[in-house]
MIPA-796683 format. One record per atom (N, C-alpha, C, O): atom name; x negated, y, z. Coordinates in steps of 0.02 Angstrom, whole numbers. Atoms other than C-alpha are relative to their C-alpha. Layout:
// MIPA-796683
+------+--------+--------+--------+
! atom !      u !      v !      w !
+------+--------+--------+--------+
!   CA !      X !      Y !      Z !
...
+------+--------+--------+--------+
//
This chain:
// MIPA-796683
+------+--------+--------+--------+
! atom !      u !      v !      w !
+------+--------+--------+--------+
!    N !     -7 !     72 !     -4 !
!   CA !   -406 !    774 !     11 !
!    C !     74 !    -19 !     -2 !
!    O !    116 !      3 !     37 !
!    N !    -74 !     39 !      3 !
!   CA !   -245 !    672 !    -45 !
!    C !      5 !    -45 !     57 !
!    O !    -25 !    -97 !     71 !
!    N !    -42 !     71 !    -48 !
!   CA !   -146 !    595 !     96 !
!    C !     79 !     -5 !    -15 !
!    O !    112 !     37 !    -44 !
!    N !    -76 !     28 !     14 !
!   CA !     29 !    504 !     92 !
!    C !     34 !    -23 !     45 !
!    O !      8 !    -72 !     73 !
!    N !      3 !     34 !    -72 !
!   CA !    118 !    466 !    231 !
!    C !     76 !    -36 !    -28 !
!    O !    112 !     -3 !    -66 !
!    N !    -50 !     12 !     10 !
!   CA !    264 !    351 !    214 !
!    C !     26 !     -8 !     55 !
!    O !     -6 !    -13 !    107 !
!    N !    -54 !    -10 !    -42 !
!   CA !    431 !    349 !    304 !
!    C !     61 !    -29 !    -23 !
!    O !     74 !    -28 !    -83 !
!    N !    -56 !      9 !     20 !
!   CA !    595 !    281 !    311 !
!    C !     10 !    -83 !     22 !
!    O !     59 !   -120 !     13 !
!    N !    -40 !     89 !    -20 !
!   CA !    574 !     96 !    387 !
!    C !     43 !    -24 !     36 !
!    O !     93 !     10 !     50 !
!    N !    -41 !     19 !    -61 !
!   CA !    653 !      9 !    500 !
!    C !     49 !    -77 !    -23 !
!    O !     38 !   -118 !    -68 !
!    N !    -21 !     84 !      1 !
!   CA !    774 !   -151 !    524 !
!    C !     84 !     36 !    -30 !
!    O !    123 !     82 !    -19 !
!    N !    -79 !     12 !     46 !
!   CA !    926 !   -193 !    397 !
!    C !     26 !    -53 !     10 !
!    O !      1 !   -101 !     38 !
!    N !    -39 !     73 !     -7 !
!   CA !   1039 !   -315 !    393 !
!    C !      9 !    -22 !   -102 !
!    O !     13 !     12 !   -153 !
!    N !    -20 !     14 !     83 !
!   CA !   1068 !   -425 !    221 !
!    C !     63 !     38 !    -23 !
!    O !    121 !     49 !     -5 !
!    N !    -66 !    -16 !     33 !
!   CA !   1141 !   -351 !     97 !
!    C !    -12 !     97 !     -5 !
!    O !      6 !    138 !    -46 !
!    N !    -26 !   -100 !    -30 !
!   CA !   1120 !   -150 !    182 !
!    C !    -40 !     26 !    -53 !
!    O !    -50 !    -14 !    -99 !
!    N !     34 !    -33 !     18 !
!   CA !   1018 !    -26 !    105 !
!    C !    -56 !     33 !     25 !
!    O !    -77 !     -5 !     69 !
!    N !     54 !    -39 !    -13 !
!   CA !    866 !    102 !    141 !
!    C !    -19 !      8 !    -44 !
!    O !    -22 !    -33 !    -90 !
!    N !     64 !    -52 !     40 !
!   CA !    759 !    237 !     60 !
!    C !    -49 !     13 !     51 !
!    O !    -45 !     39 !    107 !
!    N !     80 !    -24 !    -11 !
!   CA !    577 !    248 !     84 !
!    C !     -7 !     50 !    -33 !
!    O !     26 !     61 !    -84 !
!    N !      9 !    -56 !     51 !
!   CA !    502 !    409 !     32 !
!    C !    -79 !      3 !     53 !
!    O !    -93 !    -13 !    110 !
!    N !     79 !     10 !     -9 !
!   CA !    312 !    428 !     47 !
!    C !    -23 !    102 !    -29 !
!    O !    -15 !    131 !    -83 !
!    N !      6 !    -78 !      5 !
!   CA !    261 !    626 !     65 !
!    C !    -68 !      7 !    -28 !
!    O !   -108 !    -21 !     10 !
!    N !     61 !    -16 !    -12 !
!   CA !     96 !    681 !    -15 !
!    C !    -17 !     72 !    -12 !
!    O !     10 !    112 !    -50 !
!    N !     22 !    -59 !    -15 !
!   CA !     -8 !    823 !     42 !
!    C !    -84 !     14 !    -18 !
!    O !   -130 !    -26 !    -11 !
!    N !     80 !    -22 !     15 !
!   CA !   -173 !    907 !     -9 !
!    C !    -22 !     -4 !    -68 !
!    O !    -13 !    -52 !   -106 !
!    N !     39 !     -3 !     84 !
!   CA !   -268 !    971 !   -178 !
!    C !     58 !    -12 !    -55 !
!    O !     49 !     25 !   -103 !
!    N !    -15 !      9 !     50 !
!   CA !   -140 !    911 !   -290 !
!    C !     68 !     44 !    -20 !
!    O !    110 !     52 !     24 !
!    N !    -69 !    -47 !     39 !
!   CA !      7 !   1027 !   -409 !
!    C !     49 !    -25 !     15 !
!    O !     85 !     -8 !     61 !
!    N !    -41 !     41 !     11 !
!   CA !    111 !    888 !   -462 !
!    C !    -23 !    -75 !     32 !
!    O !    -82 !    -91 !     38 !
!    N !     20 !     37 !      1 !
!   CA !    133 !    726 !   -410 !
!    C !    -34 !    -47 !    -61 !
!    O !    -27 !    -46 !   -122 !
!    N !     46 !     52 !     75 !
!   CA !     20 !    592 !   -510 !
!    C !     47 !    -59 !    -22 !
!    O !    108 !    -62 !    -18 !
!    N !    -49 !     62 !     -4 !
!   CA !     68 !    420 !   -554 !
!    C !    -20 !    -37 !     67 !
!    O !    -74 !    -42 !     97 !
!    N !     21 !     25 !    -85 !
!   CA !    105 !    329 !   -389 !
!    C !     40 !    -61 !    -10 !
!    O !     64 !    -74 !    -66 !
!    N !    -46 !     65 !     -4 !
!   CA !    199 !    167 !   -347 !
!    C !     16 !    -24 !     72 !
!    O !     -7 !      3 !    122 !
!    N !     -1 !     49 !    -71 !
!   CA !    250 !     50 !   -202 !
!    C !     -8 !    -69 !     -7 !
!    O !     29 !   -104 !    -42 !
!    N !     24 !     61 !    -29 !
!   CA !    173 !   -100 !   -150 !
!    C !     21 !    -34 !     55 !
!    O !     43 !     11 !     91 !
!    N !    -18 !     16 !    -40 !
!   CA !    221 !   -217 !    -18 !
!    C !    -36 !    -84 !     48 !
!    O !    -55 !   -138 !     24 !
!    N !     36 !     44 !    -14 !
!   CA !    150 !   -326 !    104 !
!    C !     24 !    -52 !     72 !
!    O !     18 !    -38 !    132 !
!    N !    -28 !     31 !    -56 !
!   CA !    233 !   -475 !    201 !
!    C !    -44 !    -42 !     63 !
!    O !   -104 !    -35 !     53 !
!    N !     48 !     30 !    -60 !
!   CA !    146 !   -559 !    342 !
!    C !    -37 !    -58 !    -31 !
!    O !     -5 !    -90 !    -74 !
!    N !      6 !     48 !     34 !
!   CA !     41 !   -685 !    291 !
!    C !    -19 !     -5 !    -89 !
!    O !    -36 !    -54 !   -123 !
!    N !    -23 !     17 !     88 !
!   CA !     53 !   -657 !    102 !
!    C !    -40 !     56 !    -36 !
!    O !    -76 !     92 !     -1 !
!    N !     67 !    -29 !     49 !
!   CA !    -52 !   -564 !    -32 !
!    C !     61 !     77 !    -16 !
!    O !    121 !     76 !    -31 !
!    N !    -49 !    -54 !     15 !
!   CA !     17 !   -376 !    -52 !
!    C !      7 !     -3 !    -81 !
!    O !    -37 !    -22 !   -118 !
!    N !    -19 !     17 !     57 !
!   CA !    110 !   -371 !   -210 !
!    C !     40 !     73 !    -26 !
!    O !     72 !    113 !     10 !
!    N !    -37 !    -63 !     27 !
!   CA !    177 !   -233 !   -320 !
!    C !     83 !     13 !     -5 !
!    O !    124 !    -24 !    -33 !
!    N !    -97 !    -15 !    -11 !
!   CA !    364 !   -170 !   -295 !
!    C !     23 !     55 !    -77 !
!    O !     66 !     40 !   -118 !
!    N !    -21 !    -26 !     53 !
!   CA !    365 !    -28 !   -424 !
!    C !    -54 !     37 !    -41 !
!    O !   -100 !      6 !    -16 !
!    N !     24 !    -37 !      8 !
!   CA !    257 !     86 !   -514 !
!    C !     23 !     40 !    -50 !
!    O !     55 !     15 !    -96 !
!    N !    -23 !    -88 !     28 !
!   CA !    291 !    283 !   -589 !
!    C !    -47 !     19 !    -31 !
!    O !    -93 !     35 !      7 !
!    N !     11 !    -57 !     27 !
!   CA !    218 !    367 !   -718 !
!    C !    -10 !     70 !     12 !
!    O !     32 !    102 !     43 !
!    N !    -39 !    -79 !    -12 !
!   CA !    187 !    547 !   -720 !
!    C !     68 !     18 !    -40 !
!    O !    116 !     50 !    -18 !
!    N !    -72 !    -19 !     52 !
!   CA !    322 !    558 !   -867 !
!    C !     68 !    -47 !     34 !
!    O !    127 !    -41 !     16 !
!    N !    -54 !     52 !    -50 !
!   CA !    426 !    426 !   -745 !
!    C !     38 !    -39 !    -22 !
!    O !     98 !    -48 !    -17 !
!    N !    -30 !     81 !     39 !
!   CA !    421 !    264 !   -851 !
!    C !    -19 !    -27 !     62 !
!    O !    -69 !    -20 !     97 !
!    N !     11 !     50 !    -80 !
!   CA !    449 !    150 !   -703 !
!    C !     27 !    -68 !    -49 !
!    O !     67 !    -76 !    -96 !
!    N !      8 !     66 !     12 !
!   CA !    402 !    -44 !   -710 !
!    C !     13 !     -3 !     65 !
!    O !     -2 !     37 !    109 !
!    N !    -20 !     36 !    -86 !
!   CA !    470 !   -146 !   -553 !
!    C !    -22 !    -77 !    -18 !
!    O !    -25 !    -96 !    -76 !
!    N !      4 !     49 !     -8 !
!   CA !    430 !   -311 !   -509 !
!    C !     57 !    -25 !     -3 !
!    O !    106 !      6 !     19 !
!    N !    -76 !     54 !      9 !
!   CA !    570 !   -455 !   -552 !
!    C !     27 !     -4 !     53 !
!    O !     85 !     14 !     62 !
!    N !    -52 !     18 !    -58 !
!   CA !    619 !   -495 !   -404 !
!    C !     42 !     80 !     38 !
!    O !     86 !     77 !     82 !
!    N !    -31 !    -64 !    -29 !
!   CA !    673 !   -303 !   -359 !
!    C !     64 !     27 !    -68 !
!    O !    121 !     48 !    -57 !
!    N !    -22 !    -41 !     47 !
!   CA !    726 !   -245 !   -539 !
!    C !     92 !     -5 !      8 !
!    O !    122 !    -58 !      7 !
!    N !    -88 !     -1 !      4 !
!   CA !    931 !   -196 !   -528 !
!    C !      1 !     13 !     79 !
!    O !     52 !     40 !     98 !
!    N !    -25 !    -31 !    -55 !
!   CA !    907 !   -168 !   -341 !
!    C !    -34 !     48 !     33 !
!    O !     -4 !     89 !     67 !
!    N !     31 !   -103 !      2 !
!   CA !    767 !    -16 !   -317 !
!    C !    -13 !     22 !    -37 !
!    O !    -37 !      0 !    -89 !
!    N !     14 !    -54 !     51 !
!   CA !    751 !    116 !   -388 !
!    C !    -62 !     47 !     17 !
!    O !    -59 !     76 !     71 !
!    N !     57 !    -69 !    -25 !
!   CA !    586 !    241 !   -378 !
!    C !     33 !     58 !    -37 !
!    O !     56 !     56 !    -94 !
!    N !    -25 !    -68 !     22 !
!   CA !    641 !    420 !   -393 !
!    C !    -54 !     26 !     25 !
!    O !    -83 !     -4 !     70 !
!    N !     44 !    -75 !    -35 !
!   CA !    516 !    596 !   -365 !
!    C !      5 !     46 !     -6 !
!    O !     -1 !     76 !    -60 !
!    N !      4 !    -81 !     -4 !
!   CA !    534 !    756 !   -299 !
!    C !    -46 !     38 !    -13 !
!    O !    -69 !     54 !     42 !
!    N !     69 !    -40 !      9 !
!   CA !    392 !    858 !   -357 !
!    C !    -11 !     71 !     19 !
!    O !    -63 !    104 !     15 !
!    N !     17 !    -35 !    -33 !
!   CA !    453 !    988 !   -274 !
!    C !    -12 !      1 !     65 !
!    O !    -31 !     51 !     95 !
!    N !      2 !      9 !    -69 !
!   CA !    450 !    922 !   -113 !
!    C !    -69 !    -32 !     -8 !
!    O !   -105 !    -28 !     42 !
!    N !     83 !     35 !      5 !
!   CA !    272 !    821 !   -183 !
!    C !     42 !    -65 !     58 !
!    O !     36 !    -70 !    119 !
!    N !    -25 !     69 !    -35 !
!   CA !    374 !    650 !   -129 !
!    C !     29 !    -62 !    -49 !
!    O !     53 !    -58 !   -105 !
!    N !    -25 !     83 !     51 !
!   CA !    420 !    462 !   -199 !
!    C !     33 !    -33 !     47 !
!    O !     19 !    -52 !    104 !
!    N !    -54 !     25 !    -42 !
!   CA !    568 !    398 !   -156 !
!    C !     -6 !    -89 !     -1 !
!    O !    -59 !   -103 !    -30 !
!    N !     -8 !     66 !     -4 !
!   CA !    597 !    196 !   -137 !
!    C !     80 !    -15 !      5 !
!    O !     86 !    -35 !     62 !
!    N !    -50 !      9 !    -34 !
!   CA !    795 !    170 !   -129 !
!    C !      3 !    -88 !    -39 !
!    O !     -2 !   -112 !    -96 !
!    N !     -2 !     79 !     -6 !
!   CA !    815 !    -30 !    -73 !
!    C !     77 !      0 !     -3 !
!    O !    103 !     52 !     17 !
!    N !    -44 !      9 !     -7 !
!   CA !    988 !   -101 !    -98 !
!    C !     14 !    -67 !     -4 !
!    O !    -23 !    -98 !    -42 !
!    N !    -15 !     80 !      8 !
!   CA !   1063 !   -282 !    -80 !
!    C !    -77 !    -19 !     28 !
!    O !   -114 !    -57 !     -2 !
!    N !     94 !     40 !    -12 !
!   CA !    876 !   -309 !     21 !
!    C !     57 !    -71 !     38 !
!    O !    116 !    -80 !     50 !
!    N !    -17 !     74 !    -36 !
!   CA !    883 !   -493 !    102 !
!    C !    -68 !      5 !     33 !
!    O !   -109 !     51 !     37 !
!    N !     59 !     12 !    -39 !
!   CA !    760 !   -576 !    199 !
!    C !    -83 !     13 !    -30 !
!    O !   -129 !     44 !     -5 !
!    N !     59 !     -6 !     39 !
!   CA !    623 !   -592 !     71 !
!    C !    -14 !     61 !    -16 !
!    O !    -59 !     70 !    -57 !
!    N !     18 !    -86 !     36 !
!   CA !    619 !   -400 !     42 !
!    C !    -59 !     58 !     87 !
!    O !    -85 !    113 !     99 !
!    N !     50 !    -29 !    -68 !
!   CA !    525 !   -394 !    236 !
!    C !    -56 !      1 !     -4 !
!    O !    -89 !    -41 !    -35 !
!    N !     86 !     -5 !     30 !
!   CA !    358 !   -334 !    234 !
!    C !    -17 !     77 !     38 !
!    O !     12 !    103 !     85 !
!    N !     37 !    -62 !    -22 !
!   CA !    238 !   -169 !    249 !
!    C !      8 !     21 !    -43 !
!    O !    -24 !     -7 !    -88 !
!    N !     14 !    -31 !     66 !
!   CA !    278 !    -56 !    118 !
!    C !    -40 !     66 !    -12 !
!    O !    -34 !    116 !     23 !
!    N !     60 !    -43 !      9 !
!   CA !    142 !     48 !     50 !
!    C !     -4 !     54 !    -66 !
!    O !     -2 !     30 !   -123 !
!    N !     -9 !    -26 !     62 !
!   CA !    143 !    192 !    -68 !
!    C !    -65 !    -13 !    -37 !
!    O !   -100 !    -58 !    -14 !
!    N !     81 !    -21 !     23 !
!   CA !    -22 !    232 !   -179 !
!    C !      9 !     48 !    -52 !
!    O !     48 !     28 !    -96 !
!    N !      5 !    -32 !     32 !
!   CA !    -46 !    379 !   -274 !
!    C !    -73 !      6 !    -59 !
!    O !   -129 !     13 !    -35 !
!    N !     55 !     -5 !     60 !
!   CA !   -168 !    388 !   -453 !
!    C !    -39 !     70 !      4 !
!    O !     -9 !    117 !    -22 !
!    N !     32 !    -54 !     -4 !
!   CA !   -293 !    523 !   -420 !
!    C !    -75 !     16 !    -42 !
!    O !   -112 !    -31 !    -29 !
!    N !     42 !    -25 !     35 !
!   CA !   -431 !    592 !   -524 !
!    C !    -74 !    -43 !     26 !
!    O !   -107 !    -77 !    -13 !
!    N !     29 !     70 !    -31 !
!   CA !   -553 !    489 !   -386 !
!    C !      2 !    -61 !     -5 !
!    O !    -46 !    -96 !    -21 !
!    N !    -44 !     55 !      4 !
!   CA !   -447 !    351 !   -382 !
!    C !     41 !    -25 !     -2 !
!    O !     78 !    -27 !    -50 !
!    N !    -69 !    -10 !    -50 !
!   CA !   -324 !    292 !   -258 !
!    C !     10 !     20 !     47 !
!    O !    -37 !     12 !     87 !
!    N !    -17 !    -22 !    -76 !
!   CA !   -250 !    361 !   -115 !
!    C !     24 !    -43 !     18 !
!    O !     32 !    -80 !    -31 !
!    N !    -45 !     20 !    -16 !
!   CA !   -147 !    259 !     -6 !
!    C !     25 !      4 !     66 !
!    O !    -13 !     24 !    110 !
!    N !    -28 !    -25 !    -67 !
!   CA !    -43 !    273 !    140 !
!    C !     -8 !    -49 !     36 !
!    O !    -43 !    -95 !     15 !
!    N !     20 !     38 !    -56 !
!   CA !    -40 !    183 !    302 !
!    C !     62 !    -66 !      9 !
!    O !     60 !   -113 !     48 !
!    N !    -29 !     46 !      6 !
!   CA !    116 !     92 !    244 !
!    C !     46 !      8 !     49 !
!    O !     16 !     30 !     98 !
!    N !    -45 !      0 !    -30 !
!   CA !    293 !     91 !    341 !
!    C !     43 !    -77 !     -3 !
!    O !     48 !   -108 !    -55 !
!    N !    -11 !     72 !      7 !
!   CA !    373 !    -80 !    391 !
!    C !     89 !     12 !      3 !
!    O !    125 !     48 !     38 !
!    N !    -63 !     13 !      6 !
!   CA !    542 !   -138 !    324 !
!    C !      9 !    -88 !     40 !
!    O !    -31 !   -135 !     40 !
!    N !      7 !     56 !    -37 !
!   CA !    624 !   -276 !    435 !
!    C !     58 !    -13 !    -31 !
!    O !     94 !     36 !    -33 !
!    N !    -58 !     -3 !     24 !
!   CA !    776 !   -365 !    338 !
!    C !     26 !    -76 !     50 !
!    O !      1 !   -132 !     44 !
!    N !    -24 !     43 !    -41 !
!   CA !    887 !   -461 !    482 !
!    C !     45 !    -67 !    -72 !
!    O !     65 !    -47 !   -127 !
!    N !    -63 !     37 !     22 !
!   CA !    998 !   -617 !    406 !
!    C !     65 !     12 !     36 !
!    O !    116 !    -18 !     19 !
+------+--------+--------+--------+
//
């Protein structure tokens, strides 16, 4: 069974940075195609990036020029690095991995971005 656990939240100030990285474990070689999603209080979760296995990455507008998705495949991990976040970049962020089933997804790690 595919699980994903993500990691790496916590509280920024405008402007700072953070990397999320979302670990997955079980059944699978390589990672698949996976992405990050994000989900602010209140508000409809919305897509942040998504990866390819060959690692054509599409981002959502409002992120593109300030994360980046990177993956280790030997570590079986997907990175998230946030930069220039602001307020609007606060939320639950959630990986999901493309699996032969379906989707996997993780339990989500919360980014808090102070003004």
């Amino acid at each position: 069974q595919v699980q994903l656990l993500e990691s790496g939240g916590g509280v920024v100030k405008s402007w700072g940075s953070l990397r999320l990285a979302c670990r997955v474990s079980g059944g699978i070689a390589d990672l698949p195609g996976m992405g990050w999603y994000r989900q602010a209080q209140g508000k409809q979760r919305e897509r942040v990036g998504i990866q390819a296995e060959v690692c054509t990455t599409r981002y959502a507008g409002s992120v593109t020029g300030r994360f980046t998705i990177s993956r280790d495949n030997a570590k079986k991990t997907l990175y998230l690095q946030m930069n220039d976040v602001t307020p609007e970049d606060t939320g639950l962020y959630l990986c999901v991995a493309r699996i032969p089933s379906g989707e996997s997804w993780g339990r989500g790690t919360q980014v808090t971005v102070s003004s």
